[in-house]
VOSE-57726 format. One record per residue: x, y, z of N, C-alpha, C, O, CB in turn; residue in one letter. Coordinates in steps of 0.001 Angstrom, whole numbers, plus 500000, padded with zeros to 6 digits. Glycine has a CB too. Layout:
// residues N
XYZXYZXYZXYZXYZa...
// end
This chain:
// residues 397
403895808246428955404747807202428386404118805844428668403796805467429795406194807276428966x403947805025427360402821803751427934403858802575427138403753802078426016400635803839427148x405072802326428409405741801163428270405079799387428153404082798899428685406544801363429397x405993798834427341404885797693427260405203796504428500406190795964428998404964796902425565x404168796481428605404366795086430220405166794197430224405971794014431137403211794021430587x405043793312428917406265792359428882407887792683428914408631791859429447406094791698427713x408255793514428518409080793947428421409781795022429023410866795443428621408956793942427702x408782795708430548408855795697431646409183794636432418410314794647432904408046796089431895x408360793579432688408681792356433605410264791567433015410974790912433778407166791132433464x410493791726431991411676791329431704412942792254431785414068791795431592411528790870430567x412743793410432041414035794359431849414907794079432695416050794195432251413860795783431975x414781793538434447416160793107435129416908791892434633418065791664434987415932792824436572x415985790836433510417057789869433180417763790091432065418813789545431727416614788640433060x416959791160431339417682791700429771419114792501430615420210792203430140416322793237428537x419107793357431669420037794477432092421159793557432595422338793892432485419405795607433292x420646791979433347421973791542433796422578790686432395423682790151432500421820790515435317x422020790608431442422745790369429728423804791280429801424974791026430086421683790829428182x423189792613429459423923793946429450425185793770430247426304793805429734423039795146430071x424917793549431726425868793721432432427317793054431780428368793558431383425415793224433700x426711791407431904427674790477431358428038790895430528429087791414430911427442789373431065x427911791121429319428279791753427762429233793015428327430337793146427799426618792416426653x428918793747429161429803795250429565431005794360430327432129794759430023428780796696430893x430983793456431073432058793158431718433139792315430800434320792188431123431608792464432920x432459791668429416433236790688429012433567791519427693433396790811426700432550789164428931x434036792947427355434023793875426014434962792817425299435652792000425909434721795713426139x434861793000423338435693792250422400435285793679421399434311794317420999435167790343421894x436804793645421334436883794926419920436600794050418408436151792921418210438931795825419763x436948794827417732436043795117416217436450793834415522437632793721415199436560796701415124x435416792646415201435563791873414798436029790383415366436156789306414783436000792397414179x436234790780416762436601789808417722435674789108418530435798788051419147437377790326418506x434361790184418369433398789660419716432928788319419187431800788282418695431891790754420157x433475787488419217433273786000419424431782785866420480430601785762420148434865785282420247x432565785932422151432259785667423198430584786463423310429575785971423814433494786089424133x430732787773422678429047788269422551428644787987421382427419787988421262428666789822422719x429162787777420593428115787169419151427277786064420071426095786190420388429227786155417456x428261784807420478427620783831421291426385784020422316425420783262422408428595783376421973x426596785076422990425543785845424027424353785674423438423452784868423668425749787455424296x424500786842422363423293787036421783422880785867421012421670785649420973423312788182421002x423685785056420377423010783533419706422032782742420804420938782227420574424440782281419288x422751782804422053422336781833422778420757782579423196419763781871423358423506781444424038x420735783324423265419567784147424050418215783880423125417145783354423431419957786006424166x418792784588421567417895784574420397417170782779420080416002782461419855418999785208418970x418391781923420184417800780476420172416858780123421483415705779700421395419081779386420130x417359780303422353416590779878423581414785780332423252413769779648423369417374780830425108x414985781812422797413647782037422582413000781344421042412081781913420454413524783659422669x413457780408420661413111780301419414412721781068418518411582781256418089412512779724419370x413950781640418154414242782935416949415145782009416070416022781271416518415233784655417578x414831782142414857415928781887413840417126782937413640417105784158413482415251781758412521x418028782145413698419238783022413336420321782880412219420391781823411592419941783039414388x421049783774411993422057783617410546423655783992411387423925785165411644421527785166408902x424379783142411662425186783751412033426556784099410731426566783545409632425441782999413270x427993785487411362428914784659410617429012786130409728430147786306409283428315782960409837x428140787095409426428038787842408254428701788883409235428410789123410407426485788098407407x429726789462408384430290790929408992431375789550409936431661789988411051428727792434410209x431817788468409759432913787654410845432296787265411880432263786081412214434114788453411444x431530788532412743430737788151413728429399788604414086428974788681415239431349788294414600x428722788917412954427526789693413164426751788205413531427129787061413276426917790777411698x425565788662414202424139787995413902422647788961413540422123790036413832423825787132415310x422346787313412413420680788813411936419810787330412996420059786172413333419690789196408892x418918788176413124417675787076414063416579787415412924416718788537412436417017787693416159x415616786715412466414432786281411850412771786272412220412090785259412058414754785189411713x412381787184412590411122787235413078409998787458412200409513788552411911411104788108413960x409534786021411700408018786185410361407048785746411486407299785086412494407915784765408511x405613786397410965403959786482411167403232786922410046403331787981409426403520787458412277x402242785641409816401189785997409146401932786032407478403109785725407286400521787493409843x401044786438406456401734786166404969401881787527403958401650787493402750400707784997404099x402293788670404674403125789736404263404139789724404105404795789243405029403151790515404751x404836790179402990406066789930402278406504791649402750407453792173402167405883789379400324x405946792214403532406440793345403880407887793173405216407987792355406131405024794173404359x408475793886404959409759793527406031410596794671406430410830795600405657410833792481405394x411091794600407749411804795529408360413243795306408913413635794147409049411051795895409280x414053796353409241415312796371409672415590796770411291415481797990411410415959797284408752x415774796400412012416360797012413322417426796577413407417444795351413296415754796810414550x419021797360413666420115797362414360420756797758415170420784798967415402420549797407414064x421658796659416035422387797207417088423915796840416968424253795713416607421788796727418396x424747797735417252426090797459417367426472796544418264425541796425419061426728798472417603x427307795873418535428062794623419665429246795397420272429211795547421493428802792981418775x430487796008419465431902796186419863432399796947420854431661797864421215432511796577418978x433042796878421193433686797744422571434968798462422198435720797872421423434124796679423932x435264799486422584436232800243422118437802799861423246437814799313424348435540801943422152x438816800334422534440604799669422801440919800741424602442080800936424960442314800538420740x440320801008425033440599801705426352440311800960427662439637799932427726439810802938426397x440775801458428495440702800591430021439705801424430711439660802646430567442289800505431055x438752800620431609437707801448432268438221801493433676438671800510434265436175800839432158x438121802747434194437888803452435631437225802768436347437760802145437265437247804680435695x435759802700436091434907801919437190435028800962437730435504800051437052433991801647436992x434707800675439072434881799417440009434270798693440281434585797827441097435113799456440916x432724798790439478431705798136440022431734796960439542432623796457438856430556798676439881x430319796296440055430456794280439839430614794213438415431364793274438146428784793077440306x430271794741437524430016794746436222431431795171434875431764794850433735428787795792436277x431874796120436050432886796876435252433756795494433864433544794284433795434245797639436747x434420796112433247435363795497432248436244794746433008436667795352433993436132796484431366x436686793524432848437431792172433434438813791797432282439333790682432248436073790637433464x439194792815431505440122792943430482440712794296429971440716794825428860439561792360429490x441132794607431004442458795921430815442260796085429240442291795241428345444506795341431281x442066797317429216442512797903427571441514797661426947441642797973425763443751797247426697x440202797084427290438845797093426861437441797205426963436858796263427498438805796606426643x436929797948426649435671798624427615434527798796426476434511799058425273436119800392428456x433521798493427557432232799046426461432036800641426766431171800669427642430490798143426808x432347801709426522432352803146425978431838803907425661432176805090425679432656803388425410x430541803285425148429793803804423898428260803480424039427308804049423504430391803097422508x428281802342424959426702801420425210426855801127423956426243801932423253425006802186425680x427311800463423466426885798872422682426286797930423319425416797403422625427988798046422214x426405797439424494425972796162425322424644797068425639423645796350425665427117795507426837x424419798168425835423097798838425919421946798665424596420775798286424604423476800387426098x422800799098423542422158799318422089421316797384422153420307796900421641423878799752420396x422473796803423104422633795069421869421079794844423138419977794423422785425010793204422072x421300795090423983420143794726424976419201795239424953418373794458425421420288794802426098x418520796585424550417568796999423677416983795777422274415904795194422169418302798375423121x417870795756421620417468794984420548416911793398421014416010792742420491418741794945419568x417786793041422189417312791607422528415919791924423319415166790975423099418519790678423545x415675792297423640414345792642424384413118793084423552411931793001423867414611793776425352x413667793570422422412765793847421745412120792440420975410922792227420792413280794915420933x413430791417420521413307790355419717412695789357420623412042788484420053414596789940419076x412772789297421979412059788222423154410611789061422861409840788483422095412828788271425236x410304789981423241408639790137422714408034789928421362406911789475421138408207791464422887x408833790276420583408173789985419204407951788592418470407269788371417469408912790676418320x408971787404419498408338786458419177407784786063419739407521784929419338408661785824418851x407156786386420919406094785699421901404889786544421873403928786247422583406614785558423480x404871787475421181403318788859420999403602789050419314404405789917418969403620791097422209x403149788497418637403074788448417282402056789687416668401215789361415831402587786974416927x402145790934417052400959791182416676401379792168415362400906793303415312400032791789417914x401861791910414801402718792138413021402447791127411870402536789900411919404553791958413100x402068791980410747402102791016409888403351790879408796403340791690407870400900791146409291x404311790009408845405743790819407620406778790041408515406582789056409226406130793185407580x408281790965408215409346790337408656410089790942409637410090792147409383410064790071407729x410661790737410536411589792051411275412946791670410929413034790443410917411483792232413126x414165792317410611415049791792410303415908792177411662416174793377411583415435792139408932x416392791662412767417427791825413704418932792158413332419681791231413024417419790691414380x419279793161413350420798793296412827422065793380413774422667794454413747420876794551412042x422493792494414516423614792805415771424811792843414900425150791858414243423788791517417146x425512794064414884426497794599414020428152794180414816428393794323416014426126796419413855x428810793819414101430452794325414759430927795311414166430476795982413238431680793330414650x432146795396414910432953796547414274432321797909414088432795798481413107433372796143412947x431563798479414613431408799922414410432143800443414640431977801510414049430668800526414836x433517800498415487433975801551416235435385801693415538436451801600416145433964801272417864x435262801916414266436672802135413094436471800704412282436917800638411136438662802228414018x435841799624412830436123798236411872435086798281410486434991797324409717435699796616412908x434338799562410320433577799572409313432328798014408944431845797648407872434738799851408242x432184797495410228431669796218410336430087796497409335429806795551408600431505795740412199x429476797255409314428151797390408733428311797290407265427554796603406579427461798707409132x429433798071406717430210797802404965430196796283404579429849795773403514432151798281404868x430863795445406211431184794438405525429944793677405724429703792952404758432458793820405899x429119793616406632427849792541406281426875792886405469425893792145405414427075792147407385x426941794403404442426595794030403481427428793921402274426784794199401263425747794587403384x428872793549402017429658792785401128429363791686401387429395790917400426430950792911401119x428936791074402787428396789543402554427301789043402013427027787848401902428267788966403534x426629790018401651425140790093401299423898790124402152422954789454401733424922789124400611x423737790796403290422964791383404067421597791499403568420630790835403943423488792496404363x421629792677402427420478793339401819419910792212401061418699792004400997420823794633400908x420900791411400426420260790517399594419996789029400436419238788316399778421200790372398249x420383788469401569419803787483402328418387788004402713417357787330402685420691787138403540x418513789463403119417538789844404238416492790535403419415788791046404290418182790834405478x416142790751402639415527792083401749414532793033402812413324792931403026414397791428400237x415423793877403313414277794845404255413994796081403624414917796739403143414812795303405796x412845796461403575412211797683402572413015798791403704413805799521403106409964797830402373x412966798988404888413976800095405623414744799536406767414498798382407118413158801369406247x415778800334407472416557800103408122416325800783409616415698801838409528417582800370407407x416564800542410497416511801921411610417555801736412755417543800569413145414877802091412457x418258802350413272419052802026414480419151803576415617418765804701415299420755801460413816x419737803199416862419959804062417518420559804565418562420404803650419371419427804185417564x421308805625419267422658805232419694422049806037421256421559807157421110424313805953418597x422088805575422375422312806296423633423335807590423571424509807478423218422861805248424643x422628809025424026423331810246424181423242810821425518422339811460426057422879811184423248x424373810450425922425031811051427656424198812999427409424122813751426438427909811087427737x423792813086428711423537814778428392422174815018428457421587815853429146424020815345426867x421608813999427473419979814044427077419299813372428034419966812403428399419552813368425679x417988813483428754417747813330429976417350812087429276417333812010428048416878814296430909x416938810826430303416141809444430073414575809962429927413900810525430789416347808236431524x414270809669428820412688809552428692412410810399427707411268810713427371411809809916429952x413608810868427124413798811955425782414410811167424487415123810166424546415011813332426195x413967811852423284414473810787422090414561812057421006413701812934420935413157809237421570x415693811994420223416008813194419378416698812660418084417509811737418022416981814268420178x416094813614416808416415812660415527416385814035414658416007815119415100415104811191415028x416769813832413581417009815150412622417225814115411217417823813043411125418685816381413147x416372815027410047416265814508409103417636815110408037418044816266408144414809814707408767x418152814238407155419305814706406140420696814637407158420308814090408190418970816517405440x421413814800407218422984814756407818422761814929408925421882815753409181424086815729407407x423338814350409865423322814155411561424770813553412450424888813588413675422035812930411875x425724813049411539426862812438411753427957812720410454427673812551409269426489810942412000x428573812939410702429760813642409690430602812019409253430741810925409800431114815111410819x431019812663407949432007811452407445433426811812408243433819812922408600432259811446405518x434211810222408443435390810236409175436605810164408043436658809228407246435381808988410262x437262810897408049438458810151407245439990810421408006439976811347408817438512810828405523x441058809841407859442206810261407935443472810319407040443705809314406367442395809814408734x444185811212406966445620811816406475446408811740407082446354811987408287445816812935406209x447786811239406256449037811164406863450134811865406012450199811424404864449365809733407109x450669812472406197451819813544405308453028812820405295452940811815406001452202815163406050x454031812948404798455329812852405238456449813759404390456766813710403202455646811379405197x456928814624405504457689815275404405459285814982404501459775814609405567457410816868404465x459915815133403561461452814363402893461853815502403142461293816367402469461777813689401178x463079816075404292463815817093404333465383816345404216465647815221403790463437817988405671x466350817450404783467889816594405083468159817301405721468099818527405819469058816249404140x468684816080406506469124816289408050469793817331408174469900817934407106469934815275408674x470548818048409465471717818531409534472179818939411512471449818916412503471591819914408357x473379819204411397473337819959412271472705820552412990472484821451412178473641820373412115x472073820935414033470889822152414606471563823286414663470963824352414526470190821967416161x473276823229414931473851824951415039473987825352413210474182826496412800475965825091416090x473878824496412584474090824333410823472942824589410180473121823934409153474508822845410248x471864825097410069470542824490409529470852825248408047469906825093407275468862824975410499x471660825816407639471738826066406616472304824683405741472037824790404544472427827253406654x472823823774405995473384822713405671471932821523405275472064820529404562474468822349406987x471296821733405599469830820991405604468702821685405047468791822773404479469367820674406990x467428820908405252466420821423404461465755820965405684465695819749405869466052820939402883x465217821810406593464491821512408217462898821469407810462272822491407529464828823046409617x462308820116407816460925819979407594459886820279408633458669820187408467460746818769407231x460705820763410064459538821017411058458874822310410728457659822318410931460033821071412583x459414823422410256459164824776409614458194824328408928457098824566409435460255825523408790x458175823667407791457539823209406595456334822927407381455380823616407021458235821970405709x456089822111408356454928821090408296454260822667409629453116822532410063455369818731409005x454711823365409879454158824513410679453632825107409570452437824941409328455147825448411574x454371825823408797453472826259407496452160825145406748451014825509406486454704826506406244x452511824297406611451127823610406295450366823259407220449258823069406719451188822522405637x450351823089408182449178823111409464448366824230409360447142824102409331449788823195411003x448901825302409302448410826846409635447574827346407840446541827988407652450295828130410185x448265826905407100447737826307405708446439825449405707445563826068405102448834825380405106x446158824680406000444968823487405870443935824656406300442809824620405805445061821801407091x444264825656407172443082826184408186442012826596407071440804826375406990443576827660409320x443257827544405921442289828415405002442012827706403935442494828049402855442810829746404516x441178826575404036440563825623402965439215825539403537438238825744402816441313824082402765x439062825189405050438087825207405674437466827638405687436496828276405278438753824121407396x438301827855406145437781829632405935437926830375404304437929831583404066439007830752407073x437998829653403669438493830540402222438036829533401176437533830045400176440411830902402018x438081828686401194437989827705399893436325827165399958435459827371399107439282826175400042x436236826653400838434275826181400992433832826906401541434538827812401985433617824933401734x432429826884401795431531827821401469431002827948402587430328826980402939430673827599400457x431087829160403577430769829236404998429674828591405583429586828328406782430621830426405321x428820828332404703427517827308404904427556825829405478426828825309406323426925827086403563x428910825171404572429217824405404546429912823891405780430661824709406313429574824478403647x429814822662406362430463822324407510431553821279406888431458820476405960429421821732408678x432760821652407882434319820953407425435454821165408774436099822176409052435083821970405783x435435820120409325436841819990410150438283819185409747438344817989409462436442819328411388x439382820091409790440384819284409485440995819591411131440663820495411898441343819728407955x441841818660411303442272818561412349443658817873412689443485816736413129441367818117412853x445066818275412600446080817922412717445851817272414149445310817912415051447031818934412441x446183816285414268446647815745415631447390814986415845447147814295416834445973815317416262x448699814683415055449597814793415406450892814885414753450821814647413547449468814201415994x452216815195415246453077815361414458454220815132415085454489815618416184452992816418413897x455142814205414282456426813316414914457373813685413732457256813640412507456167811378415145x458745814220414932460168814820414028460874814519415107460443814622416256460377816591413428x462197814060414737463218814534415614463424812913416353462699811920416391462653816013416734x464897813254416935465216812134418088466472813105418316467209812308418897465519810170417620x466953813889418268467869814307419546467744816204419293467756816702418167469933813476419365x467636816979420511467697818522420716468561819053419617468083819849418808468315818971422184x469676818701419548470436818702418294470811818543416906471834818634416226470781818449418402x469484818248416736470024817139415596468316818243414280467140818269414641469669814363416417x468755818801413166467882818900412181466985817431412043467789816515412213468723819305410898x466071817073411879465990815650411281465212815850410183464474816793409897465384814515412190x465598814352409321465605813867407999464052814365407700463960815073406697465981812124407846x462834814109408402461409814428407746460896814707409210461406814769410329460500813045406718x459246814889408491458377815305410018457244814740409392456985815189408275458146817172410662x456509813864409848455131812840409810453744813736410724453436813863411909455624811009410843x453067814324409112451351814695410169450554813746410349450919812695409822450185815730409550x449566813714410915448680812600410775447377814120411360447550815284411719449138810738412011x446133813213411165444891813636411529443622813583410993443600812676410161444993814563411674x442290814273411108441196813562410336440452814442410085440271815287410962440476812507410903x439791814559408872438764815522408194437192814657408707436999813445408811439084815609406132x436312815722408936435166815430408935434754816293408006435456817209407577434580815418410083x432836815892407406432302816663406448431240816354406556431109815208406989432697816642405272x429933817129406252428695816439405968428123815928404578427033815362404489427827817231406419x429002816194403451428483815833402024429689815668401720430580816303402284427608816812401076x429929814745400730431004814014399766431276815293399008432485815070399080430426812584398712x431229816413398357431367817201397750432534818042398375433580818396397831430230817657397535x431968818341400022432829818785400478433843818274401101434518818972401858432473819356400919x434103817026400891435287816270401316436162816186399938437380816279399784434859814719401975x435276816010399138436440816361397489437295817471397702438521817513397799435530816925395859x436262818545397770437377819710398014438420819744399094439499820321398958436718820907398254x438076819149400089439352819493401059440442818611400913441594818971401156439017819440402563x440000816913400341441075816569399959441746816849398631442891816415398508440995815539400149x441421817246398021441816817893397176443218819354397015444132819570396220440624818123396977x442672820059398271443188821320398624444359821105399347445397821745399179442271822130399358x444133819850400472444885819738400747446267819181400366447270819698400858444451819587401262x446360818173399534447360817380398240448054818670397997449232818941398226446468816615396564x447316819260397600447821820571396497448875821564397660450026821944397442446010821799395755x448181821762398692448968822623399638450241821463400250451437821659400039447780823320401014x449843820563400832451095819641400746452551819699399742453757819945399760450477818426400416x451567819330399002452743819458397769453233820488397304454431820327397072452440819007396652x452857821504397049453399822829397214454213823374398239455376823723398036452526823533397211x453724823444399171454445823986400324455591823386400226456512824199400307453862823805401646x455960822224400074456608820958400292458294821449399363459449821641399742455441819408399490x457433821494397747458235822036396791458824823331396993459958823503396545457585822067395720x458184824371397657458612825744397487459683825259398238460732825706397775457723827080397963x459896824395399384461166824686400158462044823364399874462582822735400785460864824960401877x462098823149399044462797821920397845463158820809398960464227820341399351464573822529396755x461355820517399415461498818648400233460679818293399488459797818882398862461042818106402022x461041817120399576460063816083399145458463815812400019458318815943401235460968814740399241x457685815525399312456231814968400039455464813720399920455320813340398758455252815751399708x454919812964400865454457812015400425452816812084401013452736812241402232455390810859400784x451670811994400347450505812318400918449539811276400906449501810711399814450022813395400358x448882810907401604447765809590401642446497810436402247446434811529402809448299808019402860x445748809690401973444035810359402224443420808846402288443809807963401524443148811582400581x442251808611403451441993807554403546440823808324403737440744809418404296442639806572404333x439630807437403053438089807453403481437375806647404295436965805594403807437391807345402555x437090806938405613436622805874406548435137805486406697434600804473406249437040806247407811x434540806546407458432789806263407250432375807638406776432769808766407072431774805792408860x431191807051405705430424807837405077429811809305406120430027809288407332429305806799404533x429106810422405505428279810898406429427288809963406916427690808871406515427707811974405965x426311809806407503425348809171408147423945810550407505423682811708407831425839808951410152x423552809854406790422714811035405829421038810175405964420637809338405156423534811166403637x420182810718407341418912810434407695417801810352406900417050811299407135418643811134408450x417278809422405838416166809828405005414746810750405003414183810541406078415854808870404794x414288811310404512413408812330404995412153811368405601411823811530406776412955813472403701x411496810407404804410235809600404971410153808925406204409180808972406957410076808608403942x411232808272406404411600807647407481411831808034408756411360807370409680412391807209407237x412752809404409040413204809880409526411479810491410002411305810534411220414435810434408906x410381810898409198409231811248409502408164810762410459407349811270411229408872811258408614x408694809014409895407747808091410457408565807795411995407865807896413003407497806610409342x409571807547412107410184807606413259409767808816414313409649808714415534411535807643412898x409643809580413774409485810960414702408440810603414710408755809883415657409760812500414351x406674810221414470405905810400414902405654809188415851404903809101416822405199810794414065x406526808251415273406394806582416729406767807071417775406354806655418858407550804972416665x407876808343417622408230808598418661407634809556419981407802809563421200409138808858418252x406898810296419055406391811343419628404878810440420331404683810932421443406189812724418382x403966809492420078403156809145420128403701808380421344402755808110422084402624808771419028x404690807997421756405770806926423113405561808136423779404898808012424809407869806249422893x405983809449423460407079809799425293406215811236424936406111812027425873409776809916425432x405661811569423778404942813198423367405940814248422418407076813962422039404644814193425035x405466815082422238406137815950421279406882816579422158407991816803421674405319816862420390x406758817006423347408237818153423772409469817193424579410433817588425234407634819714425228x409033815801424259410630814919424295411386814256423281412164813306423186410594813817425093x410730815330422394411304814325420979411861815660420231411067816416419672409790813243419807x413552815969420247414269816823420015414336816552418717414193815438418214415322816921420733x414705818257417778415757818246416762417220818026416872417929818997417134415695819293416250x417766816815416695419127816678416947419943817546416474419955817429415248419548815634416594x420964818750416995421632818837416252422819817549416073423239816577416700421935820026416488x423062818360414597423995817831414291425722817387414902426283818365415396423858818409413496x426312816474414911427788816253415647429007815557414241428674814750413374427488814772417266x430156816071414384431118815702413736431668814336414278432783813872414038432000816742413721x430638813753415089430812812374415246431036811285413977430670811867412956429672812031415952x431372810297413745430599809370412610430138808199413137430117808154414367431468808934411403x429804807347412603428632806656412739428557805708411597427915806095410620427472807562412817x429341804026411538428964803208410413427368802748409754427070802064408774429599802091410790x426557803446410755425462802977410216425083803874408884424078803728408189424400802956411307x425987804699408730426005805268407536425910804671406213425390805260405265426919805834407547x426511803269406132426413802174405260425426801855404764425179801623403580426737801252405646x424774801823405681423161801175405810422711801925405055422211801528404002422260801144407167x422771803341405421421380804381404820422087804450403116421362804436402121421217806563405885x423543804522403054423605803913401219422986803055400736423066803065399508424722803353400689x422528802471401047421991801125400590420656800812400411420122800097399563422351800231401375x420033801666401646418749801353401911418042802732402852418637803500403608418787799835402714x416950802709402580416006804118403259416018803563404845415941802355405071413941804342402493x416109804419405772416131804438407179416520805575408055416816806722407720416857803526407495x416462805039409248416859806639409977417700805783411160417676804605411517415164807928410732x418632807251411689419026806852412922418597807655414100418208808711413600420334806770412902x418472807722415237418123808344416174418745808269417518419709807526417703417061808126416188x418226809025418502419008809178419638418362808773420772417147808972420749419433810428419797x418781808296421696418017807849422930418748808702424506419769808412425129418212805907422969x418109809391424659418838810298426089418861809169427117417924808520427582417757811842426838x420713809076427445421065808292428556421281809271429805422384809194430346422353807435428213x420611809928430180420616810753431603421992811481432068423030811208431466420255809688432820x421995812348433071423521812636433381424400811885434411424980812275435424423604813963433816x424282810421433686425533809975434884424726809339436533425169808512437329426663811832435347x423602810020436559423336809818438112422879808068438460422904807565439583421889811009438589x422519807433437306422379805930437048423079804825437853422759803856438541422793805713435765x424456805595437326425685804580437635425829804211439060425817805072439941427082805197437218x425987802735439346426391802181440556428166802385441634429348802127441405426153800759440039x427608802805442462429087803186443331430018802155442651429784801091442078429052802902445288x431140802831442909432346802169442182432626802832440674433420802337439874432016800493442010x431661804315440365432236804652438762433072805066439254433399804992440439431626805565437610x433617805646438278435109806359438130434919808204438549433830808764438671435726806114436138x436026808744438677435244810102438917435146810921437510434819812108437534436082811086440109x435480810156436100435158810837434936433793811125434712432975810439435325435607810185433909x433431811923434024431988812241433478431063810731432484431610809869431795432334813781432264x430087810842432676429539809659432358429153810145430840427949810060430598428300809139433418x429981810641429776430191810909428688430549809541427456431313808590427623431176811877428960x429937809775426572431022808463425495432732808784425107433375809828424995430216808371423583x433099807242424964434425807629424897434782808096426432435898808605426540434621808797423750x434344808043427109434964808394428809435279807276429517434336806488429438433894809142429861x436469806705430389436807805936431219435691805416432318435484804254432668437843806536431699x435179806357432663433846806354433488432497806033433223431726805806434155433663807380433852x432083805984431865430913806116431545430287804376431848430917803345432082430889806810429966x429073804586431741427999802916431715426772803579431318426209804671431403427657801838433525x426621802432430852424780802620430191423953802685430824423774801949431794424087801694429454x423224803567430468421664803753431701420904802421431605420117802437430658420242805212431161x420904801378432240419695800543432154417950800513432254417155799577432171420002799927432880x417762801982432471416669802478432427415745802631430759414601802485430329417026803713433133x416858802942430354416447803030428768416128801636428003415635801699426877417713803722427930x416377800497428542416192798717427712414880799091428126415008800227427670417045796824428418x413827799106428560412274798876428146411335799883427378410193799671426971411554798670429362x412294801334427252411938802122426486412460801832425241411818801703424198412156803219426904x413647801735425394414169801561423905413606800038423082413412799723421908416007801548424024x413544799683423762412864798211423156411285798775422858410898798995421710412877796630424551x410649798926423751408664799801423334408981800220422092408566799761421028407897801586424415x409962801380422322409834802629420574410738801062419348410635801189418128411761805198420784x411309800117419788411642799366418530409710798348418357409136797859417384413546798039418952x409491798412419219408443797283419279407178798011418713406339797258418217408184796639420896x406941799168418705406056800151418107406215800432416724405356800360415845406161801324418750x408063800941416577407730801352415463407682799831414265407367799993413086408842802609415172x408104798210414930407983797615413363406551797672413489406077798167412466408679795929412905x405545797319414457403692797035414309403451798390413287402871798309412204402485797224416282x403895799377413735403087800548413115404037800384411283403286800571410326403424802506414324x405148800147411031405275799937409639405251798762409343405366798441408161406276800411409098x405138798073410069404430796776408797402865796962408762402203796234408022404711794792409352x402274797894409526400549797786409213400584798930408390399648798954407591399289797938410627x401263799768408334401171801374407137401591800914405907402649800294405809402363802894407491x400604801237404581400720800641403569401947801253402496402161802462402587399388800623403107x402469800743401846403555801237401204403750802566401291404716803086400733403544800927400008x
// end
């Protein structure tokens, strides 16, 4: 592994960024306070910046030399709505908000990468810096390019990449075509009448109903698509009732389909409407059904996804550079790859053993109360961003 020097000698002041950014989390569309972070950092080094796109995104600007060739790197900012466990100096300083996920990891990778590239120019073209909000449900990547992203920035590809708890540090894993499932959610509501609980003949009891359609949804995923095909529906949750006694008026599902192709999300929402509403009718209630589409699959381009794997493999070697499988995770950078050719990839954040006394006793998992970012990974992850723009802006179309 042949990390680059500068960006070695800088990794304890990039990690206490990180820190700050982990202690001061702002959910989706709020991070004010780290948009600012990263402004201030990117100016200091004399980087041009755009702020403002996506509410609170920033792109940073890095030209050399007179190639009209240009690139994409992004990192997420947001912190997810939960309270962190950990006690350490760093931990979250705002109940009910935590970085979760390493965003302040992803965002400190990217700044480290952007402090070398403007002080070691050795590229000819553009790098485009992408610090994203809102990934984490705010669909923030949709909206900075409704602001015009692609068209301020024109980058021939895109690339980003997310820290994976599990995967040892010094390992990097990527898979070409689908790698992150589309998110969506459903909400039911079914129209019964009330009654009595010793009476139920007097009523039309919708908790029955919404048991039959739970157990219903299953055989859309086993009977209707095509065993090949990957599809989760997932009831999680369901609200009836306010007294032991009492029939009540309706019963409210909620929950979320994942998929790896739009095809197969037609069909299930589809199947499902139909079984809703049916079921609904056979036992003469009413139904009311909504289907919401949240993030796309995250669908890896083949070319890209190629060239990535070999920057990568040429950093750390071929037996640390995994086939990802696939996860029913999602992932807004899914946006991106509509729009534009790129890949996403994975960066192994170690098991947990990183973390400074004072974690929590949860598993150092995403989405966990306990978890923190390996700071070991900002001079790697910055090398493989700092490698792969030299090596595609010098590879010819």
């Amino acid at each position: 592994m042949r990390l680059i020097e500068s960006i070695l000698a800088d990794a304890a002041a990039i990690a206490k960024v990180r820190r700050d950014i982990h202690a001061h989390p702002e959910l989706c569309f709020q991070e004010k306070r780290t948009s600012d972070v990263i402004a201030r950092q990117l100016t200091d080094w004399g980087i041009p910046i755009h702020r403002g796109m996506g509410t609170t995104g920033v792109v940073a600007i890095l030209k050399n030399g007179t190639s009209d060739r240009a690139v994409g790197l992004r990192a997420d900012i947001d912190a997810l709505p939960m309270t962190e466990h950990n006690t350490f100096a760093h931990a979250s300083r705002h109940p009910g908000r935590m970085h979760a996920c390493g965003h302040d990891g992803h965002t400190a990778m990217l700044l480290a990468t952007a402090k070398h590239l403007s002080q070691h120019r050795h590229y000819d073209g553009t790098v485009y810096l992408v610090f994203q909000p809102a990934e984490e449900g705010g669909g923030g990547a949709r909206e900075m390019i409704k602001d015009g992203l692609f068209e301020q920035f024109p980058m021939e590809a895109i690339f980003g990449a997310h820290n994976w708890p599990g995967m040892a540090a010094g390992q990097f894993a990527v898979k070409s075509g689908p790698c992150f499932a589309s998110s969506n959610e459903f909400r039911i509501t079914i129209h019964g009448r009330g009654s009595h609980a010793a009476l139920p003949h007097n009523g039309i009891d919708p908790v029955p109903i919404a048991c039959q359609m739970v157990q219903a949804f299953q055989t859309i995923i086993t009977r209707n698509k095509r065993p090949i095909d990957a599809g989760v529906i997932s009831v999680t949750m369901i609200h009836a009732g306010e007294a032991t006694n009492v029939v009540p008026d309706s019963c409210t599902l909620e929950g979320t389909v994942r998929t790896f192709t739009l095809e197969v999300l037609d069909l299930i929402e589809q199947r499902m409407k139909k079984i809703a509403e049916s079921t609904c009718a056979a036992f003469e209630a009413g139904c009311e059904f909504s289907f919401h589409r949240n993030y796309p699959p995250t669908i890896n381009h083949d070319a890209e996804t190629a060239f990535a794997r070999r920057v990568m493999t040429d950093l750390v070697g071929p037996e640390n550079v995994l086939e990802f499988e696939p996860t029913m995770g999602a992932e807004d950078f899914s946006y991106f790859l509509l729009e534009k050719p790129g890949c996403y990839l994975l960066i192994g954040n170690g098991d947990g053993s990183h973390r400074d006394g004072g974690h929590g006793m949860g598993p150092c998992m995403l989405h966990n109360p306990s978890y923190d970012f390996n700071d070991e990974l900002i001079p790697l992850g910055a090398t493989l961003w700092v490698n792969l723009v030299e090596k595609w802006l010098a590879t010819p179309r």
